[in-house]
C-alpha positions in Angstrom: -18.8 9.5 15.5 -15.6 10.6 14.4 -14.8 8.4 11.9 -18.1 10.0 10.2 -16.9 13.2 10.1 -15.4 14.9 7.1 -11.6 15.8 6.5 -9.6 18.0 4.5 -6.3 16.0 3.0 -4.4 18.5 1.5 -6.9 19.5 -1.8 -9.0 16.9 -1.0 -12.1 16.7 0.8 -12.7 13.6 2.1 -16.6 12.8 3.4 -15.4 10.3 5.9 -12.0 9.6 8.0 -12.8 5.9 6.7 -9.7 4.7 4.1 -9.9 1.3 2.0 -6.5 0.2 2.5 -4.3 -1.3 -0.2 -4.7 -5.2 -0.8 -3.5 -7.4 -3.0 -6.4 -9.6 -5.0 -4.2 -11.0 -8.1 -7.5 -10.3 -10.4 -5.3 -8.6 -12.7 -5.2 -9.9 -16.4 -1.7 -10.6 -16.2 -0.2 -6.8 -15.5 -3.2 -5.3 -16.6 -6.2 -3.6 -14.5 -9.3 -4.7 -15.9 -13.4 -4.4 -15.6 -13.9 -6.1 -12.9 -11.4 -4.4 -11.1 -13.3 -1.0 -12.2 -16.4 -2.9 -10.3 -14.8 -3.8 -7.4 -13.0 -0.1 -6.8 -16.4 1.5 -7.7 -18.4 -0.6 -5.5 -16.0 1.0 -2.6 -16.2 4.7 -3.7 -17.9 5.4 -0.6 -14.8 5.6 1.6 -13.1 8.6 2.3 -9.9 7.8 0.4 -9.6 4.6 -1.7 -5.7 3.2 -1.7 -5.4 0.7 -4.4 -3.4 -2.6 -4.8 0.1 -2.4 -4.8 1.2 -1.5 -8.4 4.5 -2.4 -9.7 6.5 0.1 -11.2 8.2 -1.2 -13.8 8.5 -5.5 -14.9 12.0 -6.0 -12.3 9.5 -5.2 -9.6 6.2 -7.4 -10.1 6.7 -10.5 -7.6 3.1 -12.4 -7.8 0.7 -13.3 -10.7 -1.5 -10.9 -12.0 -0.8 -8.3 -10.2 -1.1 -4.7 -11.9 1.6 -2.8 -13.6 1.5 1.5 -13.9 4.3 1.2 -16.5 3.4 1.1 -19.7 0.4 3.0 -21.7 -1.6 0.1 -22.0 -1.7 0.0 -18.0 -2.6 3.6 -17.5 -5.6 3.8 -20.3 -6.4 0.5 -18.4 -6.1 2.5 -14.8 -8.3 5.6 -16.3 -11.4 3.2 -16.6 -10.9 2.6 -13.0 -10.5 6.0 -11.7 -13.3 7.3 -13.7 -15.6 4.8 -12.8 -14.6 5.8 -9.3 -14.6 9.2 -10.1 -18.3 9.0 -11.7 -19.4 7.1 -8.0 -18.2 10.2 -5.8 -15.5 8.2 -4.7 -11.3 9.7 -4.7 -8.7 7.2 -5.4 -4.8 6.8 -4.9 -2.5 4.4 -6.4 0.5 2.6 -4.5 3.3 2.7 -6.0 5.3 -0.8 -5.8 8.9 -2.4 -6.5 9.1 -5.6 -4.4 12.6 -6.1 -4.7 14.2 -9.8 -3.6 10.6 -10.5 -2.9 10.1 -12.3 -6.6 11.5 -14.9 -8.8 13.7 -15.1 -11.5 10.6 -16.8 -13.7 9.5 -13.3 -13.7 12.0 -11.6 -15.3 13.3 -14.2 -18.4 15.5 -16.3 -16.0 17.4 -12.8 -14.4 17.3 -12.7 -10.5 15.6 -10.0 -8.2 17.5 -7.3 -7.1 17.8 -6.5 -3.8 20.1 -4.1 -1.7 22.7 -6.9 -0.9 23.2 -10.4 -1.8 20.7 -11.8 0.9 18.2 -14.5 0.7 14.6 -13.9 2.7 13.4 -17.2 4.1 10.1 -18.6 3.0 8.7 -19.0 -0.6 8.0 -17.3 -3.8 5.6 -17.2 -6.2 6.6 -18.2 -9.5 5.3 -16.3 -12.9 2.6 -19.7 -13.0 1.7 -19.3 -9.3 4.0 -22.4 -8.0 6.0 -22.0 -4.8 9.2 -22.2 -4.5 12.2 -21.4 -2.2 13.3 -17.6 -2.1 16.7 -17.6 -4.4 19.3 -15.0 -3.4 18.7 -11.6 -5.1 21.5 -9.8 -6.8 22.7 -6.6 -5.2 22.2 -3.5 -6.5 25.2 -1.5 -7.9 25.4 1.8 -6.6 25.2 3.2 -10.2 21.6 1.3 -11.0 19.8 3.0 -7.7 19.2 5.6 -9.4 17.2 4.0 -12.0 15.1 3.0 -9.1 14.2 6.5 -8.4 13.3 7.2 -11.9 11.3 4.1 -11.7 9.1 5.5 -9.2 9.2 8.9 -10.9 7.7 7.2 -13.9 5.1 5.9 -12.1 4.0 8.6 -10.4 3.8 10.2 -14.1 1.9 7.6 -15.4 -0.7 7.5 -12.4 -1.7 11.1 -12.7 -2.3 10.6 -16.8 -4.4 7.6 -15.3 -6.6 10.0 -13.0 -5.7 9.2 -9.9 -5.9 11.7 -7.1 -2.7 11.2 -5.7 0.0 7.8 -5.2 1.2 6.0 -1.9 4.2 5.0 -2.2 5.1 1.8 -0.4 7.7 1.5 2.0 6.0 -1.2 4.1 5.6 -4.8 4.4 9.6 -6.3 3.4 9.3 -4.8 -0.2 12.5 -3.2 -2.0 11.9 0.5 0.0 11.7 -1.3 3.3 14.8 -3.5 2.3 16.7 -0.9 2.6 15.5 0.8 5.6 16.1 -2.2 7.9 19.3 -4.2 8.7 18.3 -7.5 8.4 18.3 -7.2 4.4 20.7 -4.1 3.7 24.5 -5.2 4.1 25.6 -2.2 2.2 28.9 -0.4 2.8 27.9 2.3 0.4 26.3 5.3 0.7 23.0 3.5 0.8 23.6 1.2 3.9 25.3 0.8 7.2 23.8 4.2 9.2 20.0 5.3 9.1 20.8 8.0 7.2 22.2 5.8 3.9 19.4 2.8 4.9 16.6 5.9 4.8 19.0 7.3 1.3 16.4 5.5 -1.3 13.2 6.0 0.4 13.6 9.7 1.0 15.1 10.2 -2.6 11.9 8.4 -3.9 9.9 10.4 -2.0 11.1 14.1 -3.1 11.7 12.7 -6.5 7.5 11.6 -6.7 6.5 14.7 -4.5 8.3 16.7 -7.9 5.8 14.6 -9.7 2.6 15.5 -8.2 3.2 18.6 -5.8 2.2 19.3 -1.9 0.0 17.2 -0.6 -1.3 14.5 -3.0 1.8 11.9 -1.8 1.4 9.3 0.7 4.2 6.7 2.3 3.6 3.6 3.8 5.9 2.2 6.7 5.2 -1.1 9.1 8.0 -0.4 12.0 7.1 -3.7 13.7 6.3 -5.8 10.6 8.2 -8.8 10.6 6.2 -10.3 7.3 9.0 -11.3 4.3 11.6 -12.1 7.1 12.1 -8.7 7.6 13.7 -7.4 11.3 16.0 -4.1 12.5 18.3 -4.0 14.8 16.5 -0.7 16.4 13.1 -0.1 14.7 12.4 2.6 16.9 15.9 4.6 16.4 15.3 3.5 12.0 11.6 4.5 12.1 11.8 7.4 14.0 14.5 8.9 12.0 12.1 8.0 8.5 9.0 9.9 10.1 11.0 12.8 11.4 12.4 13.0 7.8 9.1 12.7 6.2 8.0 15.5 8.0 9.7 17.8 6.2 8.3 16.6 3.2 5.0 18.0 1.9 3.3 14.7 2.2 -0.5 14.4 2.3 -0.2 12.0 4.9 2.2 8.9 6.6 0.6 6.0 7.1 1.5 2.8 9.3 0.7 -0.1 10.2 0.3 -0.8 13.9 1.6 -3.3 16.3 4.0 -3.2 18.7 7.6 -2.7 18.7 10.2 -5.0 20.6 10.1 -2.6 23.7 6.8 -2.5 23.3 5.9 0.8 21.9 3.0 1.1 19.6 3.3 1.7 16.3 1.0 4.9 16.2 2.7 6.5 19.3 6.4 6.4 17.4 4.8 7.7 14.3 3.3 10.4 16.4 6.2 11.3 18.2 8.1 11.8 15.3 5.9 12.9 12.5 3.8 16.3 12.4 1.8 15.5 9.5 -1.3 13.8 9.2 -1.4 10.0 10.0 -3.2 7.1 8.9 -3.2 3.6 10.9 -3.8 0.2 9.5 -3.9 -3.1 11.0 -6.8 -4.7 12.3 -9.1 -2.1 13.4 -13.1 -2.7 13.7 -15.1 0.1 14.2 -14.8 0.9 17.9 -10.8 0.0 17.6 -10.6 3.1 14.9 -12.9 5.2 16.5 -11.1 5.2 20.2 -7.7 5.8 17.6 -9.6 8.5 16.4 -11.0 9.8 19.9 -7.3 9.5 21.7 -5.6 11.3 18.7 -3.5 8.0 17.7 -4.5 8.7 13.8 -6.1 11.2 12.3 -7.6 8.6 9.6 -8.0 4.8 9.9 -7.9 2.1 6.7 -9.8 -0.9 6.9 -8.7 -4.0 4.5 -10.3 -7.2 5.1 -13.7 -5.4 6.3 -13.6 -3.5 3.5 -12.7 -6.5 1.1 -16.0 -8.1 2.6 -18.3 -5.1 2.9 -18.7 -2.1 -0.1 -20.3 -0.1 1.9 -18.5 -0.2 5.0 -18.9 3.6 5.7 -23.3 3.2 5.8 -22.6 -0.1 7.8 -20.4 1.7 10.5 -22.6 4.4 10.3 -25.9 1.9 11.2 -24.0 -0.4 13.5 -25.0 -2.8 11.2 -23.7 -6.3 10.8 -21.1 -6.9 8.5 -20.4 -9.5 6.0 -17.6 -12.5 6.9 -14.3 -12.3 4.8 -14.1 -15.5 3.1 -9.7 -16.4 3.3 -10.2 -18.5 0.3 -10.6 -15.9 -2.3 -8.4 -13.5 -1.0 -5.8 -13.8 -3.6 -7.1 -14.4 -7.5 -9.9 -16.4 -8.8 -12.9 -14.5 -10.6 -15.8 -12.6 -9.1 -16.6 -14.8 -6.1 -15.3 -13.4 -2.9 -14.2 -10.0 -5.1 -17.0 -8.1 -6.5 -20.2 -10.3 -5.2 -19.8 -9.2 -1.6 -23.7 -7.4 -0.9 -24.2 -4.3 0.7 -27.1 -3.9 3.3 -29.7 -3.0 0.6 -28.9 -5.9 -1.2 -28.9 -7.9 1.8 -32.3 -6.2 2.6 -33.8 -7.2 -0.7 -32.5 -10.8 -1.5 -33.8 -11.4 2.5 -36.9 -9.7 1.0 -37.1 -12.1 -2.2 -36.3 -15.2 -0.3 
């Protein structure tokens, strides 16, 4: 089956077309990557391309509890215990680079708000820095003179994950976070160069991107986009026309791949066949794919690789259980997000299925 067979991602060979996508846990101890995260990555080193958990930037970006930082040296000697232990497993391992913008709290950040690219409020909750929930405050606006800090943010982090080991960085443009603010209308009310047409909404993103491409080089740089996410009170006024333009930029850029997350637009275009339309490069889809879902992806030639979260969450060795057609282990929702090692690293794979069936 296809999603067996081996690909070449720009210098990397990859022994599957089978990617663990990024996800959120909250194991961190406070911003920094511990060994228990090292177990839990390692225990996945069997997919073709690991994608870690979003990883803030630097402190204005962190928005939930526990939730790793690539800022500081402390973070990145804490990161090169992961990525060797991955490393030492077979396994090849990007980080995703994160800033989630008005998507935090001002407990966070010693009473400061989030910024944002305007002024505007997302409905909903936040986290606060001791896990409560509370409304969303309104995030201050970026000044057009701070933006590019932002960039150099994002620089920094890529700089820090390749003294970690990693084998390349995502960066994440996806899911209502500070990139994808200010790709889509509903949160960017600029009048600057960074708002009002695509071209200023897509300004930060692309500058991002070429500014971490300088970092690492051709190919070793992914970005993630969800055209028809809605999650974090997100909405465009034309995703397709927004979206479309982002892709067709990002195919000028020496990217190692663009990767989505499907659903359907308002007009009811897929995700996958936008991204496709628009962007030459290789794709990856996300979004509630089994194993027959990515395969027939595969087959039609709507992705060229497919990431799995919650069955890969649930299941280690998700590429030998695809490969059997073997059952697979439920996700349990209510360890998702923090808590210790149940639900995280105590998930078995089929031999140890096999042998505690065996034993019992």
């Amino acid at each position: 089956m296809k999603l067996l067979e081996p690909f070449e991602l720009g210098p990397l060979h990859l022994p599957n077309r089978i990617v663990m996508a990024p996800m959120t846990r909250n194991r961190a101890t406070g911003t920094l990557p511990n060994e228990m995260m090292a177990t839990y990555y390692r225990q996945r080193a069997s997919a073709g391309l690991i994608i870690t958990e979003a990883t803030q930037v630097d402190p204005m970006g962190q928005g939930y509890p526990n939730t790793p930082g690539i800022h500081s040296e402390e973070q990145v000697a804490a990161w090169r215990k992961i990525t060797e232990a991955v490393h030492e497993a077979g396994g090849r391992i990007y980080l995703q680079l994160w800033h989630v913008g008005r998507i935090s709290h001002s407990s966070f950040h010693g009473g400061r708000l989030p910024v944002a690219p305007s002024a505007v409020a997302p409905s909903g909750q936040a986290f606060t820095a001791d896990g409560r929930m509370v409304p969303f405050e309104t995030p201050r606006a970026l000044e057009l003179d701070e933006i590019p800090e932002i960039i150099a943010q994002f620089a920094h982090g890529a700089r820090q994950a390749r003294a970690a080991g990693f084998d390349g960085v995502e960066i994440h443009g996806a899911n209502g976070y500070l990139l994808d603010q200010f790709l889509q209308t509903s949160a960017n009310r600029r009048t600057d160069a960074y708002g009002g047409s695509v071209e200023n909404r897509a300004r930060l993103l692309l500058e991002v991107t070429d500014a971490v491409v300088d970092v690492w080089g051709p190919g070793r740089v992914g970005v993630r986009l969800s055209p028809a996410g809605g999650f974090n009170d997100m909405a465009d006024d034309d995703p397709a026309a927004t979206f479309g333009y982002v892709a067709e930029a990002l195919s000028e850029r020496p990217l190692a791949y663009l990767h989505g997350v499907e659903g359907q637009l308002p007009d009811g275009l897929p995700v996958s066949t936008l991204l496709r339309r628009h962007y030459d490069g290789v794709l990856v889809m996300a979004g509630g794919f089994d194993r027959d879902s990515g395969e027939e992806a595969l087959q039609q030639g709507r992705a060229d690789l497919i990431a799995y979260a919650r069955l890969f969450l649930a299941n280690p060795d998700l590429p030998e259980r695809f490969a059997r057609n073997a059952p697979l282990n439920e996700p349990d929702r209510n360890t998702f997000y923090g808590g210790g090692a149940e639900g995280y690293i105590d998930y078995p794979t089929l031999e140890e299925a096999k042998t505690a069936g065996v034993a019992a």
